[in-house]
C-alpha positions in Angstrom: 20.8 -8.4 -15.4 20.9 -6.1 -18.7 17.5 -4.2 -19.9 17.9 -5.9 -23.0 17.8 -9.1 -21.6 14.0 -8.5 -21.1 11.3 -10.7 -23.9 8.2 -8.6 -25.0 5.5 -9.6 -26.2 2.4 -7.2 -26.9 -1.2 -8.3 -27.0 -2.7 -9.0 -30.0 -5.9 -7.4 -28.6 -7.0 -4.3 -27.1 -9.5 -4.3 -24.0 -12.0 -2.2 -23.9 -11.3 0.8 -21.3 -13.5 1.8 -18.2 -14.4 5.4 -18.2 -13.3 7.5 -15.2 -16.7 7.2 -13.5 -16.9 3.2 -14.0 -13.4 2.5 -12.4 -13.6 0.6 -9.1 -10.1 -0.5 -7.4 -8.6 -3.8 -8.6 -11.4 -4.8 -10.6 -9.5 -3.9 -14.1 -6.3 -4.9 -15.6 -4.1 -3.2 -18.4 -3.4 -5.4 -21.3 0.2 -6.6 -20.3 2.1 -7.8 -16.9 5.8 -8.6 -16.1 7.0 -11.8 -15.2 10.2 -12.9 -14.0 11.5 -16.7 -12.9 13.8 -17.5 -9.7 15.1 -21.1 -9.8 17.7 -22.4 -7.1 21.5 -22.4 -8.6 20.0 -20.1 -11.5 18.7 -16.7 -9.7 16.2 -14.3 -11.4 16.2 -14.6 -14.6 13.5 -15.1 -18.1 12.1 -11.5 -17.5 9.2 -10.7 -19.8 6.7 -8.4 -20.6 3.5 -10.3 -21.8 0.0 -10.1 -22.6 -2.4 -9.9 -19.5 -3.4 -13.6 -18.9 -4.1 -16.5 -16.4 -1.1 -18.2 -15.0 -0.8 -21.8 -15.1 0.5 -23.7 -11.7 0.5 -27.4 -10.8 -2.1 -27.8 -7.6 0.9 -28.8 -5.5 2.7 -25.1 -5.9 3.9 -24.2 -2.5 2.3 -20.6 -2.4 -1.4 -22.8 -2.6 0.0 -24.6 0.6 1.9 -22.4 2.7 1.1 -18.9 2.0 4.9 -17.7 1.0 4.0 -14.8 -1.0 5.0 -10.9 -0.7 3.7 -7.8 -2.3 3.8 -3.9 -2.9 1.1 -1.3 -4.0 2.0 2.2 -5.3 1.2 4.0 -8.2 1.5 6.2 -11.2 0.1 9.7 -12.2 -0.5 11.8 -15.4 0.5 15.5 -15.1 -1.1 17.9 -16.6 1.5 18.3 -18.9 0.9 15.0 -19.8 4.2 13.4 -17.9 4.0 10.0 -16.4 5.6 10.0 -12.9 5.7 7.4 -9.9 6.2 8.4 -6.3 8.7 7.0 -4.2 9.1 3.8 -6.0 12.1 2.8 -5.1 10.9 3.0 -1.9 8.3 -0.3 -2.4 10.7 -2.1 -4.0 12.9 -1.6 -1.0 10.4 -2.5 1.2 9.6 -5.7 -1.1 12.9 -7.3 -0.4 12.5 -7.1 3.2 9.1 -8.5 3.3 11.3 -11.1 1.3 14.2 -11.5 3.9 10.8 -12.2 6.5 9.6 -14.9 4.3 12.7 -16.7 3.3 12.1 -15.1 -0.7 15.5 -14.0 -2.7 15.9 -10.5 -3.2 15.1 -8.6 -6.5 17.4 -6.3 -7.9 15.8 -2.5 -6.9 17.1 -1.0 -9.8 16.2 -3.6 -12.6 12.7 -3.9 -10.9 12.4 -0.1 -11.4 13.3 -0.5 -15.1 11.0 -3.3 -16.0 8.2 -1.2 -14.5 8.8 2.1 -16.1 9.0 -0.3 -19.3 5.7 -1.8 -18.4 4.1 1.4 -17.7 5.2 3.1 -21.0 4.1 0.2 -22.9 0.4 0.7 -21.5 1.0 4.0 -21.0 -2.8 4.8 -22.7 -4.3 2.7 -19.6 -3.4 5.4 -16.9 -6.6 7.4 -16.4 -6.0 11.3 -17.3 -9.7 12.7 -15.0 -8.6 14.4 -11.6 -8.6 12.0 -8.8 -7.6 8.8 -10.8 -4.2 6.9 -11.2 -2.9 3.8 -12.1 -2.4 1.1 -9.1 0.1 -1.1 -9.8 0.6 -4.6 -7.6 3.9 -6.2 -7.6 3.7 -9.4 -6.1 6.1 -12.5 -5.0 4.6 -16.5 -5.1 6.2 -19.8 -4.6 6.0 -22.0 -6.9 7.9 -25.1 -6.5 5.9 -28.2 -6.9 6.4 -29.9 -3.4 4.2 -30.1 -0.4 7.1 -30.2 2.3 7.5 -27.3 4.8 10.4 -25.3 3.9 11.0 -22.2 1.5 10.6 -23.1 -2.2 13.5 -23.1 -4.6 11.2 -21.1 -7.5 9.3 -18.4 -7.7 7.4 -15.7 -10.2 8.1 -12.3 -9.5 4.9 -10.3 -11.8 3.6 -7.1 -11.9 -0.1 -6.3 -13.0 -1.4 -3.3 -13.2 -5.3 -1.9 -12.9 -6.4 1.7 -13.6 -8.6 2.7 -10.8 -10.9 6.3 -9.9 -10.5 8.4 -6.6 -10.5 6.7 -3.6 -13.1 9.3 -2.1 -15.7 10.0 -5.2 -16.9 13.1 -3.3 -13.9 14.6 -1.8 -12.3 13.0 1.7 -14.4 12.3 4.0 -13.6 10.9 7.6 -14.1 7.0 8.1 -15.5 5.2 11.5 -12.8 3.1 13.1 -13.9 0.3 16.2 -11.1 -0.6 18.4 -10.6 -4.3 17.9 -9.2 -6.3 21.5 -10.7 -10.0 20.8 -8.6 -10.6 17.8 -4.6 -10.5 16.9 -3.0 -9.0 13.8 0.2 -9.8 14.6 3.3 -9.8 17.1 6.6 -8.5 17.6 8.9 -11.3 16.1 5.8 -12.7 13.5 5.6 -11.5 10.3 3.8 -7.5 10.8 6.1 -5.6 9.5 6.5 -7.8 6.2 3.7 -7.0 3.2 2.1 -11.0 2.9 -0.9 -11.9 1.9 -1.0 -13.9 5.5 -1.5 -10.7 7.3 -4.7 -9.8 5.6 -6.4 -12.7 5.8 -6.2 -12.8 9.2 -7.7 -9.1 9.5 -10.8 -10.1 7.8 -12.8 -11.8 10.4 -12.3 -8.8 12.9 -13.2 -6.3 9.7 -16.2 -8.3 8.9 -17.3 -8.4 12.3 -16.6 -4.1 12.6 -18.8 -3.8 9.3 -21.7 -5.6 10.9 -21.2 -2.7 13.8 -21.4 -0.1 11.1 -17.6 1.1 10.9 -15.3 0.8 8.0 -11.9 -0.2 9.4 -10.3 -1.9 12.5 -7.7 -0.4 14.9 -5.4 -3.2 16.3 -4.4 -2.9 19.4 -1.0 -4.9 20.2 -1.3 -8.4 20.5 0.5 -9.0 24.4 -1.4 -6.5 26.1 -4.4 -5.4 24.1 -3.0 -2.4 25.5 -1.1 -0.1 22.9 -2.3 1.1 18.9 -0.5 -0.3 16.3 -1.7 0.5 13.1 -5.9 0.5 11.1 -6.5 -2.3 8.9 -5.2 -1.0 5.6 -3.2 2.3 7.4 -1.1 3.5 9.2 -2.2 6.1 12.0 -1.6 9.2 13.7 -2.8 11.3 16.1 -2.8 15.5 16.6 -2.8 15.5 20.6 -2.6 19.1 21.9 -0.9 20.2 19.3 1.8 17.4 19.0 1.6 14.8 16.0 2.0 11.0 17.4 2.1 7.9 15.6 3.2 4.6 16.6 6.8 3.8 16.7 7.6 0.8 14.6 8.4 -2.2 16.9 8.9 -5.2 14.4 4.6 -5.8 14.4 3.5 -2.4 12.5 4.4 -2.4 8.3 6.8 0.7 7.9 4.1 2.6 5.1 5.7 4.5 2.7 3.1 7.3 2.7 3.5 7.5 6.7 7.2 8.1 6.2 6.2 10.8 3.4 3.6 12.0 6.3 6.5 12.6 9.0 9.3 13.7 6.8 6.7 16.3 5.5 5.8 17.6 8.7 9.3 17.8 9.7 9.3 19.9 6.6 7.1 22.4 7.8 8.5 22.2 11.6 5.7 20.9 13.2 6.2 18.5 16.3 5.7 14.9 15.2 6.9 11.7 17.2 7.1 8.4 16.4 6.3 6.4 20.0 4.3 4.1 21.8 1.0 5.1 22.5 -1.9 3.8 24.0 -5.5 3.5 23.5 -6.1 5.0 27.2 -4.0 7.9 26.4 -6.0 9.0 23.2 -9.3 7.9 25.2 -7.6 10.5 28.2 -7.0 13.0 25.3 -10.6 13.0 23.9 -11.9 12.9 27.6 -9.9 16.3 28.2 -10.6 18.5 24.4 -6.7 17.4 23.6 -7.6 15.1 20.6 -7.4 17.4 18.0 -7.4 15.2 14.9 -6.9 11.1 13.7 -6.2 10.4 10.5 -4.7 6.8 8.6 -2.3 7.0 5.9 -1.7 4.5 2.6 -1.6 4.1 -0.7 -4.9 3.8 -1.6 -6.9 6.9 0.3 -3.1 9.0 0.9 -5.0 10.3 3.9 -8.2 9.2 5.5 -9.4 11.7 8.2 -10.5 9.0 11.4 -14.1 10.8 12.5 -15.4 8.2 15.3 -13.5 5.4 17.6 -15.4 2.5 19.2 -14.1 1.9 22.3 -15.3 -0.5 24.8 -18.7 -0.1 23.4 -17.9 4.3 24.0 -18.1 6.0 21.0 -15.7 8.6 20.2 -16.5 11.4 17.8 -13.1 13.4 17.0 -13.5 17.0 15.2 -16.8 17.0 15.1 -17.2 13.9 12.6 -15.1 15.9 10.4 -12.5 16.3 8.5 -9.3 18.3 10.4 -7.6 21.0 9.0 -4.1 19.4 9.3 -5.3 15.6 7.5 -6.7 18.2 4.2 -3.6 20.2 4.5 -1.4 16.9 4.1 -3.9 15.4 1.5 -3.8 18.1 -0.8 0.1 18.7 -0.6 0.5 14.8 -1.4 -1.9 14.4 -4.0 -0.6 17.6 -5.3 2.9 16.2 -5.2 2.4 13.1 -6.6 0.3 14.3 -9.6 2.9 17.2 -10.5 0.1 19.9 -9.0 2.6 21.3 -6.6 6.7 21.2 -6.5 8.2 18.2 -5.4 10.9 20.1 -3.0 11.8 16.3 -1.2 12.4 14.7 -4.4 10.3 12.3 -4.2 8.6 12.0 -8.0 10.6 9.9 -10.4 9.4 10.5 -14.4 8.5 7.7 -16.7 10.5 9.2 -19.5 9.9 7.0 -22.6 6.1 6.1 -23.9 6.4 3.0 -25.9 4.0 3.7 -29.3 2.5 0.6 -30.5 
């Protein structure tokens, strides 16, 4: 598929924009979205830049029925030179076409999906928030949307990008969340669909989080769903651990979603030759760390927060109160290296950053 290929059409009105100290995640959209077609026999195909709006499905669209839907979250930052740049992106995109290979979805072309985005972006290029600490989120997202209530994978789909300014994750600097040990309720299993990004996942996390917030703790940390025996990964994170020195996180095993910024996190302590393994660990060992003064630091890793320092476990009803409550040396370290990196701050020596060249005037 050409560039040219691709239909715009720009909005014929301009939404008013937050300021930096009104944005709230997801709760605002830029004025235009991307939108392409799959049909069966045809591929991808009718890609278009539009204006921001509602989309119109019959009731009987599969994604309404059975849930086959994937999607992605990164972002874009302003330098201070005023140079638009994404980090990692082809990265998600990757990651996007094996969530779709998990839920029966075609594969997108990587590179075209790059292009239409940078062409999005530079089109509402005045919607990315210049204050420190802000970016613009961007969701790319799968559905099914074939008309037809049997149980099999669909033979359309929408492919769409929408995109939503949004302010620092942590308004007063980072500050370390409380994290309860969930072993009632399953996430998911090896051989189910964990390591793919669907909307299926998270809506089965939300009775265990809404039972954690009633406890008083922000997030859940799943335990694996055979044993109740061995972490896999917080709510909306990844997670690692500094035991004695040593940097653990869990080794991907088909159940945990392979987070871009936890690859970042390892490939940047590698970087700085600093012990890091990726294996199986369980919720007795870091329990036997914090027992002995070994567990040094926790911290979770994503898109949203980059790093978010882990101050408290609840563990079979034993609190467990790492560094003090506060935040580690090592998780600010990484957070401002990151950040630094992804806003243009500090050099990208992993090349990693990837430039929004052209801003689209209109």
């Amino acid at each position: 598929m050409k560039e040219q290929d691709m239909q715009i059409t720009l909005s014929t009105t301009k939404k008013e924009k937050p300021k930096a100290e009104q944005l709230e995640f997801g709760k605002t959209f830029t004025d235009h979205m991307f939108i392409m077609d799959y049909t069966q026999g045809q591929g991808w195909h009718d890609p278009r830049i539009v204006p921001y709006q509602p989309l119109e499905l019959e009731p009987s669209s599969m994604i309404f029925h059975y849930g086959q839907s994937v999607f992605e979250g990164l972002k874009a930052y302003v330098t201070d030179e005023d140079e638009v740049i994404l980090f990692r992106p082809e990265k998600n995109f990757q990651r996007l076409n094996n969530s779709n290979d998990r839920l029966c979805i075609p594969h997108v072309d990587v590179d075209y999906a790059l292009k239409a985005l940078k062409t999005l972006i530079s089109i509402d290029n005045d919607w990315i928030p210049r204050a420190e600490g802000t970016s613009l989120y961007i969701r790319p997202f799968i559905i099914a949307t074939e008309p037809y209530l049997g149980v099999s994978p669909s033979d359309r789909y929408k492919f769409i990008i929408i995109m939503s300014p949004v302010g620092s994750y942590y308004k007063e600097g980072i500050h370390p969340v409380k994290i309860a040990v969930e072993s009632s309720f399953t996430r998911a299993v090896n051989g189910g669909t964990g390591e793919a990004k669907t909307g299926g996942n998270y809506a089965s996390s939300l009775k265990a989080q809404e039972v954690s917030e009633k406890l008083g703790y922000s997030q859940v940390l799943w335990l694996d769903g055979v044993e109740k025996k061995y972490i896999e990964e917080v709510g909306s994170m990844n997670v690692f651990f500094k035991i004695n020195g040593e940097i653990i996180t869990p080794a991907l095993n088909g159940s945990i979603l392979p987070g871009i910024t936890r690859d970042s996190i390892i490939e940047l302590l590698k970087h700085w030759n600093l012990p890091v393994s990726e294996k199986r660990i369980s919720m007795q060992d870091v329990y036997d760390a914090y027992k002995s003064g070994q567990l040094e630091e926790a911290f979770g890793t994503g898109t949203a927060a980059v790093i978010s320092p882990i101050g408290e476990f609840l563990w079979n009803g034993e609190e467990m109160v790492v560094q003090n409550g506060e935040t580690g040396e090592l998780s600010k370290k990484l957070y401002e290296t990151l950040t630094g990196i992804q806003t243009g701050k500090i050099q990208d020596e992993l090349g990693w950053t990837t430039k929004v060249e052209e801003k689209i005037t209109l």
